[in-house]
C-alpha positions as CSV (number, residue, x, y, z in Angstrom):
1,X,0.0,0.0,0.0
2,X,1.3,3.5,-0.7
3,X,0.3,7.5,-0.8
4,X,-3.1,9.1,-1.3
5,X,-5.5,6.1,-0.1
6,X,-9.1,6.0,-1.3
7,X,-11.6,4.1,-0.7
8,X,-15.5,3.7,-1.2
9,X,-17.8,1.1,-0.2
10,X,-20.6,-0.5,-2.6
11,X,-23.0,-3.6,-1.7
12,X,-20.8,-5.1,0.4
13,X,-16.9,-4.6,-0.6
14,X,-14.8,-1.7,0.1
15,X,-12.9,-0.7,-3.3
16,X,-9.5,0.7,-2.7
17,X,-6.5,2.7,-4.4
18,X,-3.6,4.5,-4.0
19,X,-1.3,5.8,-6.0
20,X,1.5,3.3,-7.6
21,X,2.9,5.8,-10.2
22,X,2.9,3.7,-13.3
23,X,-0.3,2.3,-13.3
24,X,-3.7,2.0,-12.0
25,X,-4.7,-1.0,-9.2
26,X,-7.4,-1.5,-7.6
27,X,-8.2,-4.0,-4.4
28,X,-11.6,-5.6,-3.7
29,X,-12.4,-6.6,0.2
30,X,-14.4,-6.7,2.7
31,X,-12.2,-5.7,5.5
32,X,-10.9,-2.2,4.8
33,X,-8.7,-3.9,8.1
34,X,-7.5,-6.6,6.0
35,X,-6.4,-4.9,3.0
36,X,-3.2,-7.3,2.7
37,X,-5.7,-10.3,2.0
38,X,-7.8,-8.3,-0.4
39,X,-8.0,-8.9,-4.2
40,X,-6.4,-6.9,-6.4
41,X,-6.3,-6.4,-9.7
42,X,-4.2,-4.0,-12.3
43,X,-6.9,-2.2,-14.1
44,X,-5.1,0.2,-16.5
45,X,-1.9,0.6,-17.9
46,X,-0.7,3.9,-19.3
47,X,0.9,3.8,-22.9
48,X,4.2,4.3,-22.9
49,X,4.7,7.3,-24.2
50,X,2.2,10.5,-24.3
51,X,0.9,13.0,-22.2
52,X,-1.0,10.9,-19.5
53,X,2.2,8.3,-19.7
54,X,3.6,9.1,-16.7
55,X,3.7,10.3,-13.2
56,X,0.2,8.9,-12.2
57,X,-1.0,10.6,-8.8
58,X,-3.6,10.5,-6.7
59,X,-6.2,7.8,-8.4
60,X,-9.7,7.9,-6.9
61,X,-12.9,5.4,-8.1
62,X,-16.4,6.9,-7.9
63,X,-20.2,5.1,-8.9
64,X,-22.4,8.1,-10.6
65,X,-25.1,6.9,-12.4
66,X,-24.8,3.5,-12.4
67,X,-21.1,3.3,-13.6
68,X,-17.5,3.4,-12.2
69,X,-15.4,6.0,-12.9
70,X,-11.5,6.1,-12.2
71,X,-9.9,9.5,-11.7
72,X,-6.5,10.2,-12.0
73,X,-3.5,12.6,-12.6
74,X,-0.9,12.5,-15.4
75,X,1.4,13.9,-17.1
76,X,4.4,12.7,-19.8
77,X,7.6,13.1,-17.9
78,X,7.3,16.8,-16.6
79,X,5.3,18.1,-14.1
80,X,4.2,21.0,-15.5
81,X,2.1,19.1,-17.7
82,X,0.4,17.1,-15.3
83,X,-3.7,16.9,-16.1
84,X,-6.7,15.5,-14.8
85,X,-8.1,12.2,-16.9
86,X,-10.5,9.3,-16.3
87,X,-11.6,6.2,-16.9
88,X,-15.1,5.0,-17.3
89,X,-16.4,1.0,-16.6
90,X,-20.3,-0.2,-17.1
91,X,-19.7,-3.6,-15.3
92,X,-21.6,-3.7,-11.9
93,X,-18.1,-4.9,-10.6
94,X,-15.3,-2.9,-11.2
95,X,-12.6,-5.6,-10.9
96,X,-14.7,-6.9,-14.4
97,X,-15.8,-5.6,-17.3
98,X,-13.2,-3.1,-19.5
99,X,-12.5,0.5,-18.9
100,X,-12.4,2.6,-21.4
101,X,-10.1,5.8,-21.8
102,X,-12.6,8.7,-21.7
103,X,-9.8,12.0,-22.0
104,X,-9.1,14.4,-20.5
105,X,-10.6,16.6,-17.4
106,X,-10.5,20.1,-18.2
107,X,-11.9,23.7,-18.0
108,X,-11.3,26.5,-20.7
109,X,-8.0,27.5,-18.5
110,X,-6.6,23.9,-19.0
111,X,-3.7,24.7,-16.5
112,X,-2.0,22.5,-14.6
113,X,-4.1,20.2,-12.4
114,X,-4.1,17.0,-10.0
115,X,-5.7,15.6,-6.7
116,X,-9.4,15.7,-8.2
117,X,-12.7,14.4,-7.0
118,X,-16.0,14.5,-8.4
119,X,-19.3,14.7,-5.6
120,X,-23.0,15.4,-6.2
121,X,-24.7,18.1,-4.2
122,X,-28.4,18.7,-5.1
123,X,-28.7,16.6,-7.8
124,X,-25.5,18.3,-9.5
125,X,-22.4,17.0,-10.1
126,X,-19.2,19.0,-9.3
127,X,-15.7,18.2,-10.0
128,X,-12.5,19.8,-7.1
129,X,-9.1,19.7,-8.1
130,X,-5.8,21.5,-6.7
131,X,-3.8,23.7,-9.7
132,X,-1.9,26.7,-10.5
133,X,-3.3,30.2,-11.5
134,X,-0.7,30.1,-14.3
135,X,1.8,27.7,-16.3
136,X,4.4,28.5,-13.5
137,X,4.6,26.2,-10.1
138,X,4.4,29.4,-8.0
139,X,1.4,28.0,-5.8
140,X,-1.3,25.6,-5.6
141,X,-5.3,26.4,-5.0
142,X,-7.8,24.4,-5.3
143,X,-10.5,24.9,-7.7
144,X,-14.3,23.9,-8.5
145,X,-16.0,23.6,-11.4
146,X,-20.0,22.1,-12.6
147,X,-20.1,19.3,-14.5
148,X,-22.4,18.2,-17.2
149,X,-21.2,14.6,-16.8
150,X,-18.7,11.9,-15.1
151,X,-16.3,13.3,-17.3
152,X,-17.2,16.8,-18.8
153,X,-16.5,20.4,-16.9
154,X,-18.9,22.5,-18.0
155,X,-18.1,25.7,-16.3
156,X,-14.9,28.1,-15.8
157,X,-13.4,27.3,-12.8
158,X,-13.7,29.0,-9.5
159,X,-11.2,29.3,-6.6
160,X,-12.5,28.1,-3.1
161,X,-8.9,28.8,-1.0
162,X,-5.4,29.3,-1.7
163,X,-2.4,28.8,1.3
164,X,-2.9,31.9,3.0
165,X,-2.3,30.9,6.8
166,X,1.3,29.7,8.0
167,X,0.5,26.9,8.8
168,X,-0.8,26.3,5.0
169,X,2.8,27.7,3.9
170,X,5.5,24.7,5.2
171,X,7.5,24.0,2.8
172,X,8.4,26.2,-1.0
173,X,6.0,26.3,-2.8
174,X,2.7,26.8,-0.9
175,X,0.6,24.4,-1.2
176,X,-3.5,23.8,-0.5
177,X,-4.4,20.1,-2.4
178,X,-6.1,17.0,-2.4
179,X,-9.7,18.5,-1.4
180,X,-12.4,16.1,-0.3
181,X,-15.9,16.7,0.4
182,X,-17.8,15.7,3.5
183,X,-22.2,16.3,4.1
184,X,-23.9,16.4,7.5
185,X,-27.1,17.8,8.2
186,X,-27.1,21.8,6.5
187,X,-23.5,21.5,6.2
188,X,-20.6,20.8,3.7
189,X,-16.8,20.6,4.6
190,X,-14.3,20.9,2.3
191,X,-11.3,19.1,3.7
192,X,-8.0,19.7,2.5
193,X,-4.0,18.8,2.6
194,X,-1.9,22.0,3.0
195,X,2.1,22.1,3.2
196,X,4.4,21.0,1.3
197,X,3.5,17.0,1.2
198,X,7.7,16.8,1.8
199,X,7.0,18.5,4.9
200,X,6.4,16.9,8.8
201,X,3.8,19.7,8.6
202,X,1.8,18.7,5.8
203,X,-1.3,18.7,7.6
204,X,-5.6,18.7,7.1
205,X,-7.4,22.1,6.9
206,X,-11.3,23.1,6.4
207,X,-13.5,25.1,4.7
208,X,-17.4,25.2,5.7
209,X,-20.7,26.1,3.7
210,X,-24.4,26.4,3.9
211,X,-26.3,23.2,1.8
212,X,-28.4,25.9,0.8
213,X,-25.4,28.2,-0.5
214,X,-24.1,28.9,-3.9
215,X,-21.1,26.5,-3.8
216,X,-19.9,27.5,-6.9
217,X,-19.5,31.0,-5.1
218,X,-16.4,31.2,-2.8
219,X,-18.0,34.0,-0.2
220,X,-19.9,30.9,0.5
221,X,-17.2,29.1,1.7
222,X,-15.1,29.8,5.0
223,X,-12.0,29.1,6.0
224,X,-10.9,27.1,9.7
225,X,-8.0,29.7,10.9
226,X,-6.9,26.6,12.3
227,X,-5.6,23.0,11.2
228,X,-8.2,20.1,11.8
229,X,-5.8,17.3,11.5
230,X,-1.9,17.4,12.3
231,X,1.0,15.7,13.1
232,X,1.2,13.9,16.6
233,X,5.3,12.9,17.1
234,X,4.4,11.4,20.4
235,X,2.4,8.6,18.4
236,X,5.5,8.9,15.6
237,X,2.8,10.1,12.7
238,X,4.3,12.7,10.7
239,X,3.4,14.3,7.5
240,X,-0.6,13.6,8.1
241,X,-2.6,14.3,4.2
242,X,-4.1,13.5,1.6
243,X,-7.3,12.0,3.2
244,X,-10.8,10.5,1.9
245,X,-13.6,9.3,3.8
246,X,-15.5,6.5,4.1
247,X,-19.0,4.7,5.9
248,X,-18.6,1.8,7.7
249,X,-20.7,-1.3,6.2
250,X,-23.8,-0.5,8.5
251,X,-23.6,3.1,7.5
252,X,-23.5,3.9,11.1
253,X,-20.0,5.1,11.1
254,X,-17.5,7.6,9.0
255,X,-14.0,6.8,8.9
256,X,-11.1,9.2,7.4
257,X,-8.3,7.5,5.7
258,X,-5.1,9.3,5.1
259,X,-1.3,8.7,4.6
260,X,1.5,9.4,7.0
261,X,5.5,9.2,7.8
262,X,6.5,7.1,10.9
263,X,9.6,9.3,11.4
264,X,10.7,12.6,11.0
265,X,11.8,13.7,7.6
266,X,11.1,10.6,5.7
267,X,9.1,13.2,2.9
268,X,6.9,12.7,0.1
269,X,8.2,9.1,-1.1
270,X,7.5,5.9,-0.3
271,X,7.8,5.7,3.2
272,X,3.7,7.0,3.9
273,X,1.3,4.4,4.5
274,X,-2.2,4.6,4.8
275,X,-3.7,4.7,8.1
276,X,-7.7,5.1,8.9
277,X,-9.6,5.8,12.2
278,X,-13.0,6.3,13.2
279,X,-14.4,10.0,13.2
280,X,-17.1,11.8,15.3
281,X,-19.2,14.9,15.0
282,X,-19.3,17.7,17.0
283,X,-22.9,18.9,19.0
284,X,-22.9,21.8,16.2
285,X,-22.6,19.2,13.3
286,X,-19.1,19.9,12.3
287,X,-15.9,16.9,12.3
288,X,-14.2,16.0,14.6
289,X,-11.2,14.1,13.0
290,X,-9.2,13.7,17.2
291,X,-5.3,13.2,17.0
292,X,-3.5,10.5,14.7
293,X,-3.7,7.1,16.3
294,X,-0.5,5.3,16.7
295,X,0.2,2.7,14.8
296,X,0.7,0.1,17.8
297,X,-3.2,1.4,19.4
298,X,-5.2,-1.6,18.3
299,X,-8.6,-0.2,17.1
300,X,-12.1,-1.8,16.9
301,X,-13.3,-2.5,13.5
302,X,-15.4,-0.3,11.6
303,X,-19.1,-1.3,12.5
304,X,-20.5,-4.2,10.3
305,X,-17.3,-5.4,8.9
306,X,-16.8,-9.4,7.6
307,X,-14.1,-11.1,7.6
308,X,-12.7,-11.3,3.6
309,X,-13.9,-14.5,2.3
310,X,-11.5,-17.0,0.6
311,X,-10.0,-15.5,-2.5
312,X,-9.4,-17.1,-5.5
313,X,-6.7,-15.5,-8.1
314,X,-5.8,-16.3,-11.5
315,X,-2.8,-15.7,-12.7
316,X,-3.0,-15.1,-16.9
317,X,0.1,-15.3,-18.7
318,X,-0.3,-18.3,-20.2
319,X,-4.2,-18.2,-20.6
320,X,-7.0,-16.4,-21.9
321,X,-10.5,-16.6,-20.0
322,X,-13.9,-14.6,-18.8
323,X,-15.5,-14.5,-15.6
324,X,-14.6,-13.4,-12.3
325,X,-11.8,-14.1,-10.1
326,X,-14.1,-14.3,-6.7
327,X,-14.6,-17.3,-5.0
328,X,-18.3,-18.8,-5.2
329,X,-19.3,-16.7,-7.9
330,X,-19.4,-18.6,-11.8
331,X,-16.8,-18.1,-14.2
332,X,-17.8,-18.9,-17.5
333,X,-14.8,-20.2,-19.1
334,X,-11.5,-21.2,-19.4
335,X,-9.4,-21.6,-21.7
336,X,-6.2,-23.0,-23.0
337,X,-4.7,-21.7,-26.6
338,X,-3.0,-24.2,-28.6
339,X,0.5,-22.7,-28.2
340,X,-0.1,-22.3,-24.1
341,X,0.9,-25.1,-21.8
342,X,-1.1,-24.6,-18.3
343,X,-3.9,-22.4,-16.7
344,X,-2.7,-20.8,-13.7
345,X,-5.1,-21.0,-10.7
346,X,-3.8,-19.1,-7.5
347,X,-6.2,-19.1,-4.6
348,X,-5.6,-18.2,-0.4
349,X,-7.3,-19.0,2.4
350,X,-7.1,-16.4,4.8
351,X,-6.6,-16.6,8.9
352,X,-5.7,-20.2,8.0
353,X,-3.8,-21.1,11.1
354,X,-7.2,-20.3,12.8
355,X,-8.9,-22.7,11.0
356,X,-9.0,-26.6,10.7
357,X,-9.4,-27.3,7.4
358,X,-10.8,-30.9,5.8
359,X,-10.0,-30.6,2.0
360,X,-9.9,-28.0,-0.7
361,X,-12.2,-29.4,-4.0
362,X,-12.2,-27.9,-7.1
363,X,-15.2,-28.7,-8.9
364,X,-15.2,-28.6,-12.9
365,X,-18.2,-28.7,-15.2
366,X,-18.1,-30.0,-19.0
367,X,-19.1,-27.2,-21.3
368,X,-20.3,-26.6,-24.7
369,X,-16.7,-28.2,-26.2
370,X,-15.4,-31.2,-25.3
371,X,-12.9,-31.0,-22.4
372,X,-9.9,-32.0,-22.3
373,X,-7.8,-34.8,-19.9
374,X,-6.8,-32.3,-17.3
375,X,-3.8,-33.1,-14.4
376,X,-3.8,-30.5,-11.2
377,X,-0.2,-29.8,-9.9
378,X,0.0,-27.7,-7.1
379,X,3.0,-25.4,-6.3
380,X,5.0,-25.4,-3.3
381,X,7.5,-22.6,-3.6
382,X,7.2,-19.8,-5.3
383,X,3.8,-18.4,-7.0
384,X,4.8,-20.4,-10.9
385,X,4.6,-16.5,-12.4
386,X,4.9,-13.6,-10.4
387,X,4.0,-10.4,-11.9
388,X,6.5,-7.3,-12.4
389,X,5.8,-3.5,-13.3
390,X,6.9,-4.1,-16.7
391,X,5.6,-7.7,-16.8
392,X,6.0,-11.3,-15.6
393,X,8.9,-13.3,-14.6
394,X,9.3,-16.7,-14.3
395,X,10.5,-18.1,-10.9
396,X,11.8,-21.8,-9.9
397,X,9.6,-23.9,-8.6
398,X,9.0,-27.5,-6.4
399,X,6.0,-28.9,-7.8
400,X,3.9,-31.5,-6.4
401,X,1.5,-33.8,-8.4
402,X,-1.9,-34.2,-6.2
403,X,-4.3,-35.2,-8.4
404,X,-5.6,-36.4,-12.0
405,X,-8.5,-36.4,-14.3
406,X,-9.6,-40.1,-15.3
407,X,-8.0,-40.8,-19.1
408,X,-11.6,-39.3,-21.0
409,X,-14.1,-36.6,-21.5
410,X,-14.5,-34.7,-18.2
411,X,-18.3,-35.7,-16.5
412,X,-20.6,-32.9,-15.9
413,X,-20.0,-31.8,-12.0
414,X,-16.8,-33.9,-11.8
415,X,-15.0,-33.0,-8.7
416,X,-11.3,-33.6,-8.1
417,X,-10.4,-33.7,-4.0
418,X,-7.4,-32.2,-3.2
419,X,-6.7,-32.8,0.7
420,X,-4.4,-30.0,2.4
421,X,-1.3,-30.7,3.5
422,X,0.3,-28.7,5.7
423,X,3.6,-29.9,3.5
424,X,2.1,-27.2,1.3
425,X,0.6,-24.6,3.2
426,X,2.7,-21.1,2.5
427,X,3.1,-18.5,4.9
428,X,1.1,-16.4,3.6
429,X,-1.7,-18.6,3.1
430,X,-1.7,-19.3,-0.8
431,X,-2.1,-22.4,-3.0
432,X,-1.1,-22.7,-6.5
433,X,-2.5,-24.9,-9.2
434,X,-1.6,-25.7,-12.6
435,X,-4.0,-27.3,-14.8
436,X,-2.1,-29.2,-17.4
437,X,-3.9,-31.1,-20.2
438,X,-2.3,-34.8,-19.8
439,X,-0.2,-35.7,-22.7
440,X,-3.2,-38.0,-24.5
441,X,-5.6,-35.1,-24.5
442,X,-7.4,-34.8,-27.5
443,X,-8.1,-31.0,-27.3
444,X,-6.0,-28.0,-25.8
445,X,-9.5,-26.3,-24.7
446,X,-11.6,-26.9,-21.7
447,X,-14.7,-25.1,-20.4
448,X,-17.1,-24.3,-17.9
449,X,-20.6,-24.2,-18.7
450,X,-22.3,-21.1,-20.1
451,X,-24.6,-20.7,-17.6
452,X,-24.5,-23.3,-15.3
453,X,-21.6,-23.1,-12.5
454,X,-18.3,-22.5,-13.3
455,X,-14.8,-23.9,-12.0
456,X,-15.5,-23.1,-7.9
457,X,-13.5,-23.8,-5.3
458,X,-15.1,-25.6,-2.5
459,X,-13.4,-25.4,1.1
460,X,-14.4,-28.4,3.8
461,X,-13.8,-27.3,7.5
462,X,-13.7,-29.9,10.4
């Protein structure tokens, strides 16, 4: 996990991102506490060269109108180019389906821009971004403009605050960013990072206006002459910013989630980790955000959390196939090309050493083309592939043989027990298997049913 966490929760998961700087990812769970277990998936790729090819900042994912939107800052080498872009997907899970490069965010000014977020207020959407009055990095403001859809500006752009106060001007050069919007009751708050983010100071401030206000006018907005959310060295949290907000799973709670240094100077790289706590309101309706929690202060979860369920991963360099990647829900099919040797199958069971477990079964159904003799392997070292930022690389491996298809056509709901060995359990609770057509197979293709069930993993417990 890295810098500028976001995260929003939809029917059930949390959907997460940060930024990774070449690339977008995205992680599906349902413990926002157990991101380390969650799925996650690479969802876009920038090309390699161009002017959203590099420097990728501050991604956010949003649901307007029954589709997912990914927002994020580019630029193609230099900073002074960086924009605002996004990415639209129609699937009802984000993980699926294909997103599709929509352009560029940008008002008649088209200056420099980054950190932006899209909310609705009265049945309008609006779109917040931090950038500079001119082409020159003197100063950053943030800005707001109206939008006509999930990825159109269709207004000039307005500025809501610029670093004024000192504590908003740690750091050269000034610096007010990564604005977030927060509703309760007759109330918005603006929440903001100000400070240099290379700064121990960079720290949360807040603007406050009226539901009822012009929010595109900034008399409507005030300024806090004081910081909401700062460093606490006594708890070693340094550098506190770049925050979002999100509602526990009984939408009884609102948590902020924001990045932070451990030490003292470690700056705007890759020491900040994401760290969340519970927030409260004030009797007059306003956040209360309290002091950064240690790291050490073990916290009760956020109210209505599950544990993740068991995850199941495929790994695709050497295959092709549709579906999901979720345990217990169908995949379609699967699908070995005539020049491809195995289909990857990566799954975890997570908290395994609190749990006694009976078997793992992988069920297979015959399709609409014949299947093929198939042999499971499972791994025992490594992960067979394990996926680099500029692509795969293969590892050595010890594998061992635990099971085999009958010589034959595959039997509609065949199962194949595969009883866990704690010779094979990994530390970090995953299980490899290759599916390998045996040598007398008469096709290279095998398949799930259309629409019956698909290849699931099935986990006995004592």
């Amino acid at each position: 996990m890295g810098a500028d966490p976001w995260s929003i929760y939809h029917e059930g998961y949390y959907y997460y991102t940060n930024t990774m700087g070449n690339r977008l990812t995205l992680w599906k769970t349902k413990a926002i506490t157990d991101l380390r277990h969650a799925e996650s998936k690479v969802i876009w790729r920038p090309p390699a060269t161009g002017p959203y090819s590099r420097e990728i900042w501050a991604p956010e994912i949003h649901r307007i109108n029954g589709k997912w939107y990914f927002y994020f800052a580019a630029d193609d080498g230099k900073n002074e180019n960086h924009r605002m872009y996004v990415l639209e997907n129609a699937s009802a899970d984000p993980m699926q389906g294909t997103w599709e490069f929509k352009g560029q965010l940008k008002d008649l000014h088209n200056k420099w821009a980054i950190d932006g977020t899209v909310f609705q207020h009265k049945d309008k959407l609006y779109f917040l971004w931090s950038g500079w009055d001119g082409d020159i990095n003197g100063r950053q403001d943030i800005y707001i403009s109206p939008m006509s859809n999930a990825w159109t500006i269709s207004g000039p752009r307005v500025l809501l605050s610029k670093p004024t106060l000192d504590w908003e001007m740690n750091g050269d050069p000034d610096v007010n960013e990564g604005p977030q919007i927060l509703t309760n009751q007759d109330k918005l708050f603006l929440v903001y990072s100000a400070s240099g983010c290379w700064t121990d100071f960079y720290t949360l401030g807040m603007l406050t206006a009226s539901a009822n206000s012009d929010i595109l006018d900034p008399a409507s907005w005030q300024k806090l002459p004081q910081p909401v959310f700062s460093q606490s060295p006594p708890d070693s949290v340094f550098g506190t910013g770049h925050n979002s907000f999100f509602q526990s799973p009984d939408g009884t709670e609102t948590w902020i989630l924001y990045h932070a240094n451990a030490k003292p100077g470690q700056g705007c790289g890759g020491f900040r980790t994401p760290r969340a706590q519970k927030m409260t309101w004030n009797a007059d309706g306003t956040p209360n955000f309290g002091k950064p929690i240690a790291t050490k202060v073990p916290l009760t979860r956020p109210a209505g959390e599950q544990d993740n369920p068991i995850a199941f991963y495929y790994a695709t360099q050497d295959a092709a196939f549709g579906g999901t990647g979720q345990s217990g829900v169908n995949t379609r099919q699967l699908r070995l090309a005539p020049d491809q040797e195995y289909i990857m199958l990566q799954f975890k069971i997570d908290n395994a050493k609190n749990k006694k477990i009976k078997s793992v079964k992988l069920k297979l159904t015959e399709g609409a083309a014949p299947a093929g003799d198939i042999a499971f392997k499972v791994i025992t070292g490594n992960p067979l592939w394990q996926e680099q930022n500029l692509g795969w690389t293969k590892k050595p491996y010890r594998v061992k043989k635990l099971g085999e298809v009958p010589a034959g056509q595959l039997t509609e709901g065949q199962r194949l027990e595969i009883p866990l060995k704690k010779s094979v359990i990994r530390k970090n609770g995953f299980y490899n298997l290759a599916l390998i057509p045996s040598s007398g197979s008469t096709t290279s293709e095998f398949y799930s049913t259309e629409t019956g069930d698909g290849p699931q993993l099935i986990i006995e417990y004592r």
